[in-house]
C-alpha positions, 0 to 999 in steps of 0.5 A, spaced: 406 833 083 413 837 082 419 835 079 427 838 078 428 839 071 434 842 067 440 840 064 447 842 065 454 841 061 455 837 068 452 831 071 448 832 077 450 831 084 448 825 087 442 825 091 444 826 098 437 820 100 437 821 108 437 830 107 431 828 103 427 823 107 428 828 112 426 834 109 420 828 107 418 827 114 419 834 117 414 836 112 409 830 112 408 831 121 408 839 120 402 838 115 399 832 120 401 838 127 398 842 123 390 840 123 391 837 129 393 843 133 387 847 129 383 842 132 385 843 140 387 849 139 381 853 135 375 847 134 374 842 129 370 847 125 375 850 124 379 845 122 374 840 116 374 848 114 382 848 112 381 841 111 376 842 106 380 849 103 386 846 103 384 839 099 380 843 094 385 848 092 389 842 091 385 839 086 384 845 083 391 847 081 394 838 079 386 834 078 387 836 071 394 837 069 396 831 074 390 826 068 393 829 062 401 828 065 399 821 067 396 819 060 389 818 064 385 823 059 382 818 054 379 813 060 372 813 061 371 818 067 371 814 073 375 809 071 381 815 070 379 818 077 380 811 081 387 810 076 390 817 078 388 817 085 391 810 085 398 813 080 399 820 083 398 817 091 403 811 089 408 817 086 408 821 093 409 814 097 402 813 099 399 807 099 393 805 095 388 800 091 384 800 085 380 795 082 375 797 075 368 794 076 366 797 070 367 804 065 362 807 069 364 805 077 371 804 079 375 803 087 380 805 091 382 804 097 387 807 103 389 802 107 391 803 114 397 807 117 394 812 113 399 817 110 397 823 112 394 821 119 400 816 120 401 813 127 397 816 133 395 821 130 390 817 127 387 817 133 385 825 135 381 827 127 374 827 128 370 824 122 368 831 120 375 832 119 376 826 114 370 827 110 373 835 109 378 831 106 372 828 101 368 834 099 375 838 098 377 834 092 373 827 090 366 831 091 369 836 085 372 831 080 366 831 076 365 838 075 373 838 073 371 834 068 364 837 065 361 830 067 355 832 070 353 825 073 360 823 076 360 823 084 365 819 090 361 814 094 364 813 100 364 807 104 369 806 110 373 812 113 379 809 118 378 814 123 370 811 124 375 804 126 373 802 119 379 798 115 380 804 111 378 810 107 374 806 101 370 808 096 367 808 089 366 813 083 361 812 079 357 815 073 350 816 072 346 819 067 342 825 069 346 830 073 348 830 080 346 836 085 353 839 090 349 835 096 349 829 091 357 829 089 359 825 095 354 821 100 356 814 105 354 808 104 357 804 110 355 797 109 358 796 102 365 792 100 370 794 096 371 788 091 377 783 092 384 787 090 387 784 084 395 786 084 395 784 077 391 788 075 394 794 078 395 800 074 403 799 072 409 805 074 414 804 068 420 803 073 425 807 067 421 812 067 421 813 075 428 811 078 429 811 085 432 817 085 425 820 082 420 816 086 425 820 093 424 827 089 417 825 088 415 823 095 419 830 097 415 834 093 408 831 095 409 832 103 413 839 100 406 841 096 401 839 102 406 844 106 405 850 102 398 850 100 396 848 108 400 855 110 397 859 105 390 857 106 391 858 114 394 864 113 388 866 109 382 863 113 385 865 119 389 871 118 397 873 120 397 874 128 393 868 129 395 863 123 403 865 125 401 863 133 398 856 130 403 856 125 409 857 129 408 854 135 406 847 131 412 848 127 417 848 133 414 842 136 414 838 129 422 841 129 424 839 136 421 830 135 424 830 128 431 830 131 431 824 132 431 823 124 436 828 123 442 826 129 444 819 124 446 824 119 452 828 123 454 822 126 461 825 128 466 828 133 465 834 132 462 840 135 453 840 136 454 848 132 458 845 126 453 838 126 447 841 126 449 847 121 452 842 117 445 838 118 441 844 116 444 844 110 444 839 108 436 839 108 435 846 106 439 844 099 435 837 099 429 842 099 430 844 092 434 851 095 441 854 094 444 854 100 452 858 102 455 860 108 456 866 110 463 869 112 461 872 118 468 873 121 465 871 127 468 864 131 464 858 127 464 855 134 459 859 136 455 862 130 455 860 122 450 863 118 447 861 111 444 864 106 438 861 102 438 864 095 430 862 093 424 859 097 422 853 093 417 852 098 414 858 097 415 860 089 409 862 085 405 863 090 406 871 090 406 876 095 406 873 103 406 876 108 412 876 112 409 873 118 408 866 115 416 866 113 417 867 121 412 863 122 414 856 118 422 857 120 420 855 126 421 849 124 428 849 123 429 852 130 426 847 133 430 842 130 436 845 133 432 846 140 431 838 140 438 837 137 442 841 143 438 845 149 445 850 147 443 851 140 439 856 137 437 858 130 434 864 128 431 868 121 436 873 122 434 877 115 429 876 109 429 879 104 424 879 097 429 877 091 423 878 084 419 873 086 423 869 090 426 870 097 433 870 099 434 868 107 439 869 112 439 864 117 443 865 123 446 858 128 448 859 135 451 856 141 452 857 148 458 856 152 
């Protein structure tokens, strides 16, 4: 999980909570459209492919780092496992429970609504789909770890109608096969949960205003690593038609989210411009108007300096960028049928981007 740092002579703004709850939400249902549309669109293989790819990537780039961050290195190996799941799901909004049965065997458990098949959408992910999720990282932990022996046992998966995804590491002796690391044991029980003896998150050290980030980087993350991966398994012409017509629709349902934060008097084209500042800076991104000499009652643009989004993952190719700022375009289509948003320029700025953003209104 990724946190703003830095310092500066001058205290930081403060948080503007409803751009970043919205930026949250956008993003958590782009992620859950996403899968969704691969498996209308293409197949549900298709779809526990990038769920799988996107899951692994995932655990390859934070598994580790995330245990020496939160302090869970020294525990026994199944026990640190569950307590990540448990600390880092917690940090991102999810909710989760965790009981230690032993230094060798550990739960934990997603009680329903699940974060990322939230409302009705739950209701259309194949089982296959879920256990991708499985095999994509909690398969791979003892591996990560050199610890041959540890493997997730899964015992209920919402989505076959069970009350949660459950399951346990365990360790055994002796070493466990690929096939071996993640198996389904559908007719045990995860142990009463005992709130006290939660793992705790030190309130000082995590403030509202960081928990808000926090939720905001985790539904960012799953984002960016979800397009890079489509964009790879499916290449540039059919991962931007996925990608951008998903991305659109997301856009237009969220402006029910977005309408609280304008509520003025003023014209749609100054609300949703004023709008999509505000999330583009709650994204973690420099944003300024541009002065166009046009009439701001009809045309505004704004230039975003940096991509947080996308920063380190090196050269994309262009249709993804057009691809994902149909987001914002069907955020202004659902905010006013007159307004239109458009990526009017993107240019490379190192090894960051720099994107001019044009909004229109018709008479």
């Amino acid at each position: 999980m990724t946190e703003d740092s830095g310092s500066s002579a001058t205290p930081p703004s403060p948080l503007d909570r409803d751009a970043v709850a919205l930026v949250a939400r956008l993003h958590h249902d782009l992620l859950t459209g996403l899968i969704l549309a691969t498996i209308v669109k293409r197949s549900e293989a298709v779809a526990e492919e990038l769920v799988f790819r996107l899951f692994r990537r995932k655990h390859l780039e934070q598994f580790v780092p995330g245990l020496e961050k939160l302090g869970l290195l020294a525990l026994p190996p199944a026990v640190a496992c569950a307590q990540y799941h448990y600390l880092s799901n917690f940090l991102g909004g999810v909710r989760v429970e965790y009981v230690r049965e032993s230094d060798r065997k550990a739960w934990i458990r997603y009680p329903p609504p699940r974060w990322i098949w939230q409302g009705v959408a739950i209701a259309g992910i194949p089982s296959s789909v879920s256990r991708a999720m499985l095999r994509g990282w909690h398969a791979h932990n003892g591996p990560s770890l050199g610890v041959p022996g540890l493997g997730f046992v899964c015992t209920k998966q919402t989505v076959d109608g069970q009350p949660g995804l459950e399951g346990y590491y365990l360790e055994v002796d002796g070493v466990l096969e690929p096939e071996e690391r993640l198996r389904f044991a559908p007719g045990e029980d995860a142990p009463p949960i005992d709130p006290s003896q939660l793992p705790a998150v030190p309130t000082e050290d995590w403030p509202e205003d960081r928990l808000a980030k926090a939720m905001r980087n985790y539904a960012l993350d799953y984002v960016r690593t979800a397009l890079v991966v489509a964009f790879e398994m499916l290449g540039p012409a059919d991962a931007s038609a996925l990608v951008g017509s998903t991305a659109r629709l997301i856009g237009m349902h969220a402006v029910v989210a977005a309408e609280p934060m304008e509520a003025t008097d003023e014209s749609p084209i100054v609300r949703f411009s004023n709008t999509l500042e505000r999330a583009m800076t709650a994204c973690g991104d420099h944003v300024q108007r541009v002065d166009a000499r046009g009439d701001a009652r009809v045309d505004v643009q704004l230039e975003q300096v940096g991509w947080r989004l996308m920063r380190g993952e090196g050269a994309l190719h262009e249709d993804l960028v057009r691809s994902y700022a149909e987001l914002w375009r069907g955020l202004a289509m659902g905010y006013d049928r007159q307004l239109a948003c458009s990526l009017s320029n993107l240019d490379r700025d190192g090894d960051d981007w720099r994107l001019r953003w044009r909004i229109t209104s018709e008479p």
